[in-house]
Backbone and ligand atoms as CSV (ligand in chain L), in Angstrom:
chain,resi,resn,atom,element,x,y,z
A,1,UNK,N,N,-14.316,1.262,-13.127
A,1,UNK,CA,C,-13.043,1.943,-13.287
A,1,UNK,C,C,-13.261,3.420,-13.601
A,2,UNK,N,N,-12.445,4.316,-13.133
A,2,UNK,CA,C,-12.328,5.619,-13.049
A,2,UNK,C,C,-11.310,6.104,-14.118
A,3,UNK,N,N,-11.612,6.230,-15.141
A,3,UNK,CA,C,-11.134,7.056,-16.665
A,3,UNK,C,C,-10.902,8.145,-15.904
A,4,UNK,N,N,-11.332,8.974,-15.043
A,4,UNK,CA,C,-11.194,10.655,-15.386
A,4,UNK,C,C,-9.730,10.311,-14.562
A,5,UNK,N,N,-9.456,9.372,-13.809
A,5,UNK,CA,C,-8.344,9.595,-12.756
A,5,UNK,C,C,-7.367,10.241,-13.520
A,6,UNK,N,N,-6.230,10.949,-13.426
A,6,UNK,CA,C,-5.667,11.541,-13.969
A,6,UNK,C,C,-4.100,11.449,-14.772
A,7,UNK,N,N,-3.726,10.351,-13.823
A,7,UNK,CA,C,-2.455,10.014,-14.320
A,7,UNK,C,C,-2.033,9.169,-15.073
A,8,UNK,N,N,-0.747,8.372,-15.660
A,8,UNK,CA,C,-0.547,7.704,-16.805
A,8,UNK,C,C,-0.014,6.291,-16.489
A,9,UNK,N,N,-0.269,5.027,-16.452
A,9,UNK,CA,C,0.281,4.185,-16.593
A,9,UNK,C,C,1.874,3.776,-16.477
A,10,UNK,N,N,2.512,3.588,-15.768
A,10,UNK,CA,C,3.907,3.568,-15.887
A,10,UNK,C,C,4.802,4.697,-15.631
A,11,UNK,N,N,4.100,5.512,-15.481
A,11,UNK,CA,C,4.934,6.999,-14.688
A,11,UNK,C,C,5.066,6.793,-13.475
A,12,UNK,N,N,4.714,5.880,-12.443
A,12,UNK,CA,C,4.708,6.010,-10.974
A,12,UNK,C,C,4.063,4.673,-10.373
A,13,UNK,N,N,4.622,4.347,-9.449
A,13,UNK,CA,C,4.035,3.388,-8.494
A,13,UNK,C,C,3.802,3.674,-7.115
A,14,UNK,N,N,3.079,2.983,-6.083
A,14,UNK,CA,C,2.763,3.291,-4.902
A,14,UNK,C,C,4.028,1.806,-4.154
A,15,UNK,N,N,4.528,2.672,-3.273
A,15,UNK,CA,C,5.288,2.187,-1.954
A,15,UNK,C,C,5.096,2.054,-0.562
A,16,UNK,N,N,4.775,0.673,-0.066
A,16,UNK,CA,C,4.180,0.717,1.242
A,16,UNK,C,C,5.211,0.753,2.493
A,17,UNK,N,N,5.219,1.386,3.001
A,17,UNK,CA,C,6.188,1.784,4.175
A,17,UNK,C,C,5.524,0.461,5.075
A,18,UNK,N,N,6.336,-0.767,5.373
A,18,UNK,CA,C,6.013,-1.842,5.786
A,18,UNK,C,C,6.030,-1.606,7.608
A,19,UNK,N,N,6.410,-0.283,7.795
A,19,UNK,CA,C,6.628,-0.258,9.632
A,19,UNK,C,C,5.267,0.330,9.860
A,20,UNK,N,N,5.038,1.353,8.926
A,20,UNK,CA,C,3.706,1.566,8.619
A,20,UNK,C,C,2.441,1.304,8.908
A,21,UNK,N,N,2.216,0.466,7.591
A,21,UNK,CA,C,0.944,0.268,7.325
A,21,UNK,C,C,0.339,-0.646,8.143
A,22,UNK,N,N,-1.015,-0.843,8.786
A,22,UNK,CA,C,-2.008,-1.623,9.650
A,22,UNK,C,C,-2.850,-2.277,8.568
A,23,UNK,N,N,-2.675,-2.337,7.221
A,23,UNK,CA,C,-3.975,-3.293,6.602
A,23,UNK,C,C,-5.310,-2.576,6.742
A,24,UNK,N,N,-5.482,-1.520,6.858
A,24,UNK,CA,C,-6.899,-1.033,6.916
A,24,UNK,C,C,-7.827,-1.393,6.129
A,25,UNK,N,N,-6.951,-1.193,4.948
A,25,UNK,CA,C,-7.930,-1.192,3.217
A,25,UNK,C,C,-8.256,0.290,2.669
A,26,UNK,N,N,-7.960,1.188,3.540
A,26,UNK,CA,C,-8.680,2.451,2.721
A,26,UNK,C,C,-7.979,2.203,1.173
A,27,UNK,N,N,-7.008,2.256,0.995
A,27,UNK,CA,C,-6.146,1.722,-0.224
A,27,UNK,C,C,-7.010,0.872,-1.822
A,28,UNK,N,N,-7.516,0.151,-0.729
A,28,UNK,CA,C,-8.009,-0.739,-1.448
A,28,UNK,C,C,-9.278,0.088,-2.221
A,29,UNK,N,N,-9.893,0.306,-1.123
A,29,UNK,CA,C,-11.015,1.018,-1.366
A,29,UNK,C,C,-10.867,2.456,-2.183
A,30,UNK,N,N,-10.189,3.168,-2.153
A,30,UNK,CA,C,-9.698,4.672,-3.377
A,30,UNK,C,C,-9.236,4.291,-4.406
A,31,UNK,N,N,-8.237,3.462,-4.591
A,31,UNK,CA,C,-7.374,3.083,-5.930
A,31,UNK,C,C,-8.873,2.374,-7.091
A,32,UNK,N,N,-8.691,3.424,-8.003
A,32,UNK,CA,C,-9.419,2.707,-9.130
A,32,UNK,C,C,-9.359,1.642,-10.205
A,33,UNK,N,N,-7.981,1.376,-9.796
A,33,UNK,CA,C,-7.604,0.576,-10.369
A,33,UNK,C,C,-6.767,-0.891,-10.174
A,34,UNK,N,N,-7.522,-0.570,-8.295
A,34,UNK,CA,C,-7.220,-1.973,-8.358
A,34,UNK,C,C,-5.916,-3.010,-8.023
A,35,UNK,N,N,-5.156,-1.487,-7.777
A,35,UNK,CA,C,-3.148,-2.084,-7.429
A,35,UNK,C,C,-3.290,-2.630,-6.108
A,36,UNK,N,N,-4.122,-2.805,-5.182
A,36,UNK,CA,C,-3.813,-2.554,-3.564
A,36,UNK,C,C,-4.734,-4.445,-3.338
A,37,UNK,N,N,-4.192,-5.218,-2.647
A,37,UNK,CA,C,-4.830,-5.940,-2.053
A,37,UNK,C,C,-4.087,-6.178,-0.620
A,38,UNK,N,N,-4.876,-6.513,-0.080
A,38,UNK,CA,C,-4.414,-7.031,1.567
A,38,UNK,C,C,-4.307,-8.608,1.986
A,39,UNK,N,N,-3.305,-8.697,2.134
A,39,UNK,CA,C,-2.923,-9.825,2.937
A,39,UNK,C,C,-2.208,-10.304,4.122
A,40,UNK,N,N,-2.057,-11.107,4.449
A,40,UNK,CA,C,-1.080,-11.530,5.994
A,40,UNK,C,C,0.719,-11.801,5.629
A,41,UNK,N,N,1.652,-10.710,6.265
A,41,UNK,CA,C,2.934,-10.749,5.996
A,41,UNK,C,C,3.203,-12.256,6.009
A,42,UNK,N,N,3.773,-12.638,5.203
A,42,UNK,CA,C,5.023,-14.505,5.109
A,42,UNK,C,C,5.730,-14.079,6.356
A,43,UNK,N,N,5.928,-15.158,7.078
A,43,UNK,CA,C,6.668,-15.126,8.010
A,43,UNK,C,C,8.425,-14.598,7.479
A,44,UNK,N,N,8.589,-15.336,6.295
A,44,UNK,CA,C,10.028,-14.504,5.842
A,44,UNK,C,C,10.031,-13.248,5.097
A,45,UNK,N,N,8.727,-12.564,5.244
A,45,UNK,CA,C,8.541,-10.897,5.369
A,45,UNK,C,C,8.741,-10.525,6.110
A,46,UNK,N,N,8.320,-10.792,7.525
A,46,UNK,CA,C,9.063,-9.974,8.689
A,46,UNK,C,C,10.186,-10.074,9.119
A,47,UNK,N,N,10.808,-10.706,8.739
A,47,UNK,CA,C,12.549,-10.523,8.780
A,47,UNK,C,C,13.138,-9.356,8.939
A,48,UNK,N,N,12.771,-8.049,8.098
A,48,UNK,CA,C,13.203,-7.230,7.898
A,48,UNK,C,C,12.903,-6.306,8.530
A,49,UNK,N,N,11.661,-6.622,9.730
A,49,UNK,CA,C,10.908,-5.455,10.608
A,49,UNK,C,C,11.591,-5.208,12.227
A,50,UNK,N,N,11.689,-4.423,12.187
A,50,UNK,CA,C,12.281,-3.928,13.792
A,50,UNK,C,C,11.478,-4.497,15.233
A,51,UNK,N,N,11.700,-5.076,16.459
A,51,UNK,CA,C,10.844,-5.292,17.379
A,51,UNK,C,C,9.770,-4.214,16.832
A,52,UNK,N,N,9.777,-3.126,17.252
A,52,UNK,CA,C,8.441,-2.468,17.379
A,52,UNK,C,C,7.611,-2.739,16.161
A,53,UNK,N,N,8.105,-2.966,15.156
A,53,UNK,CA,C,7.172,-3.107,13.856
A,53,UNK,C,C,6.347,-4.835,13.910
A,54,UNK,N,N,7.307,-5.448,14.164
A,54,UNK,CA,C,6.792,-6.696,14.604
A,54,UNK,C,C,5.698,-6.791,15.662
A,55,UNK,N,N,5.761,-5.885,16.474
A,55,UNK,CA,C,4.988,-6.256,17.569
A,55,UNK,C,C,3.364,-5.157,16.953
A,56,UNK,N,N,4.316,-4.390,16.168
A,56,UNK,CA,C,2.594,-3.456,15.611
A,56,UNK,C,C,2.384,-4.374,14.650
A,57,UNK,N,N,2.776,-5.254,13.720
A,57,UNK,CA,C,2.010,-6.049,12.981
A,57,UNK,C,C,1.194,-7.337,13.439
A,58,UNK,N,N,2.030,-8.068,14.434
A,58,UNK,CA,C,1.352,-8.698,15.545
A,58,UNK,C,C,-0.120,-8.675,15.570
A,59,UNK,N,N,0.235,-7.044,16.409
A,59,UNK,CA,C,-1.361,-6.463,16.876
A,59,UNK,C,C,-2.315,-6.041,15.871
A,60,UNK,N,N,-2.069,-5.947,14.339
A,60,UNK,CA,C,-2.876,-6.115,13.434
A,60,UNK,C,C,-3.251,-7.345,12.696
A,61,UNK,N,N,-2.658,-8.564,13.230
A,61,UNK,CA,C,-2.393,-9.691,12.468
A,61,UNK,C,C,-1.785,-10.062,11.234
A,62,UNK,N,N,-0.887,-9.277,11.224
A,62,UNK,CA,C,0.096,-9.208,10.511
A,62,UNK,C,C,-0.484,-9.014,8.706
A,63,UNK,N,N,-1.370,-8.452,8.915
A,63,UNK,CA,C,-2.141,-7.459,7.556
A,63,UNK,C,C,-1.417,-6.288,7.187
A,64,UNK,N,N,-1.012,-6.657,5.951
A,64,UNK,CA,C,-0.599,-5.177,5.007
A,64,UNK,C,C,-0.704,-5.210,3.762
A,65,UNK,N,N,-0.642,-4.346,3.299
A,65,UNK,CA,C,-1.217,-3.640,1.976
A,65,UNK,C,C,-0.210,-4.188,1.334
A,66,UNK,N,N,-0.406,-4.836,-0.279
A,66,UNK,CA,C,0.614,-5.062,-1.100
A,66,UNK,C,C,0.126,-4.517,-2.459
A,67,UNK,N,N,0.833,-4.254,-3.669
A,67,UNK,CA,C,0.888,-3.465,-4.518
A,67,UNK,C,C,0.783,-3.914,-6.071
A,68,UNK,N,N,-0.093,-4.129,-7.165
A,68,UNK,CA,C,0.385,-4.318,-7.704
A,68,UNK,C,C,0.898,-3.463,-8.946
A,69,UNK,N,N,1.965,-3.115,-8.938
A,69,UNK,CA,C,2.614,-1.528,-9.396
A,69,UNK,C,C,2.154,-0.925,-11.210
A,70,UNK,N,N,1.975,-2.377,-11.866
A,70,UNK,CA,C,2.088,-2.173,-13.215
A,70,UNK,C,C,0.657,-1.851,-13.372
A,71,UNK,N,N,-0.495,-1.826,-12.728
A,71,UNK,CA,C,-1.508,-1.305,-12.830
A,71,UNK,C,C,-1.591,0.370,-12.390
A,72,UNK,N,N,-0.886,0.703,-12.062
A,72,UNK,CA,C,-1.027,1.899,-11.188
A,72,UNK,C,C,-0.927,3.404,-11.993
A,73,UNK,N,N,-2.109,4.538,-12.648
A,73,UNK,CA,C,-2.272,5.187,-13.433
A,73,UNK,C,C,-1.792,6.473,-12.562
A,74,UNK,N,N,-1.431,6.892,-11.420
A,74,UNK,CA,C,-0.219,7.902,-10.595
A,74,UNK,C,C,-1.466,9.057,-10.389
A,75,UNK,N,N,-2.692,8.256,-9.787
A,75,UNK,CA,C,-3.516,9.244,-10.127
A,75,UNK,C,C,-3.108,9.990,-8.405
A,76,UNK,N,N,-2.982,9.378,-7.697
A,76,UNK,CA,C,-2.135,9.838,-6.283
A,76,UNK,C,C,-3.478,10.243,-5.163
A,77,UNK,N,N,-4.452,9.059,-5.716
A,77,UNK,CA,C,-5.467,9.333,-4.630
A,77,UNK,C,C,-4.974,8.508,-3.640
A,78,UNK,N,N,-4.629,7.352,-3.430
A,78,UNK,CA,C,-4.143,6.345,-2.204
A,78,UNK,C,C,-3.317,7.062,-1.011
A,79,UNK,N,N,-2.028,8.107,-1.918
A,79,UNK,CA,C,-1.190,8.992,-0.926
A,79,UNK,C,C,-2.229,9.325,0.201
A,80,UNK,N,N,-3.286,10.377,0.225
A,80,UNK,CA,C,-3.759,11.216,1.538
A,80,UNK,C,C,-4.797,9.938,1.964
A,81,UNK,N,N,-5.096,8.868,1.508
A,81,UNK,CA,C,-6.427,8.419,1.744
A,81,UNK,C,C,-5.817,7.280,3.066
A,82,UNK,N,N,-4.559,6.933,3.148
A,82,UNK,CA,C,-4.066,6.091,3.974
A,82,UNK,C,C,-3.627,6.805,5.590
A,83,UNK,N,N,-4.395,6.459,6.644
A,83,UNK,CA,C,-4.790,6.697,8.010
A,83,UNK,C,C,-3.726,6.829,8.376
A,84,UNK,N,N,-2.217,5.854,7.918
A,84,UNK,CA,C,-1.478,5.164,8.840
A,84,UNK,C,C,0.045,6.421,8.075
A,85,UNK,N,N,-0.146,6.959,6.892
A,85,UNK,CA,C,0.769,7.846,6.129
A,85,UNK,C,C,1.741,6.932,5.450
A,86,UNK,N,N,1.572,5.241,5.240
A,86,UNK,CA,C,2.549,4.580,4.836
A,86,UNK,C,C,2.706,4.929,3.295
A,87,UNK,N,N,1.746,5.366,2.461
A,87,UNK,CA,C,1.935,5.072,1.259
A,87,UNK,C,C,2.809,6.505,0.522
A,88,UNK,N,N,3.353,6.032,0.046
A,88,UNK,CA,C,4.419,6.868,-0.956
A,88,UNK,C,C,4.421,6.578,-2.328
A,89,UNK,N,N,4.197,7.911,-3.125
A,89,UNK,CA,C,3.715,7.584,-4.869
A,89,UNK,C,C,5.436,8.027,-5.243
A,90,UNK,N,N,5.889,6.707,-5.865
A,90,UNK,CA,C,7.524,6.814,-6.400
A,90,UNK,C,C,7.470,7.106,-7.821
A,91,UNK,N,N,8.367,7.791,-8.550
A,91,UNK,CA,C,8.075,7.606,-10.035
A,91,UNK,C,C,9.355,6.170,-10.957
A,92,UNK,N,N,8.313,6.083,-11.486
A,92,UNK,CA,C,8.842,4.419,-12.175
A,92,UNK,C,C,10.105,4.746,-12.703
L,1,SF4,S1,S,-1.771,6.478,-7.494
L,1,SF4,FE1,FE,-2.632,5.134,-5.927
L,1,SF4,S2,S,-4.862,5.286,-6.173
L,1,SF4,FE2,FE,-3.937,6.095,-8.075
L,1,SF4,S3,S,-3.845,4.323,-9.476
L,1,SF4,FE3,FE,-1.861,4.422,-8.401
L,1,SF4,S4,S,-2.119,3.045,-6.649
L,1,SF4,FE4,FE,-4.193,3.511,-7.404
């Protein structure tokens, strides 16, 4: 774990833009702490996705980034580190 990261506990969470994101992992891989795991959308997750998003999750196998927010210290390395630009740092 990364102490120097900079931000505070409960000031901010990360938001995955679900039309977005491809599951890469860079996410996974920057966050020091661990908020980001990857898994395969529930079929009653994609409910909410547009043909085209459906058909881009499809073609990733339906992998995306999920969050877990109450860990998240707003250090705002995940923002630039994601390929796809889905992630958005919200404040809590
Ligand atoms: S801002 Fe992003 S990288 Fe930093 S702790 Fe929160 S989720 Fe992890």
């Amino acid at each position: 774990m990364a102490d120097s990261a900079c931000g505070e506990v409960g000031t901010a969470a990360p938001v995955i833009d679900r039309k977005r994101c491809e599951g890469k992992g860079d996410c996974v891989r920057v966050c020091p702490y661990g908020v980001f795991s990857i898994r395969k959308l529930e079929p009653s997750e994609r409910v909410g996705l547009s043909l085209i998003g459906r058909l881009k999750a499809w073609g990733h196998g339906y992998k995306q980034a999920f969050v877990d927010p109450e860990l998240c210290h707003a250090c705002g390395l995940c923002v630039p580190a994601c390929p796809e630009k889905a992630i958005k740092l919200r404040p809590a």
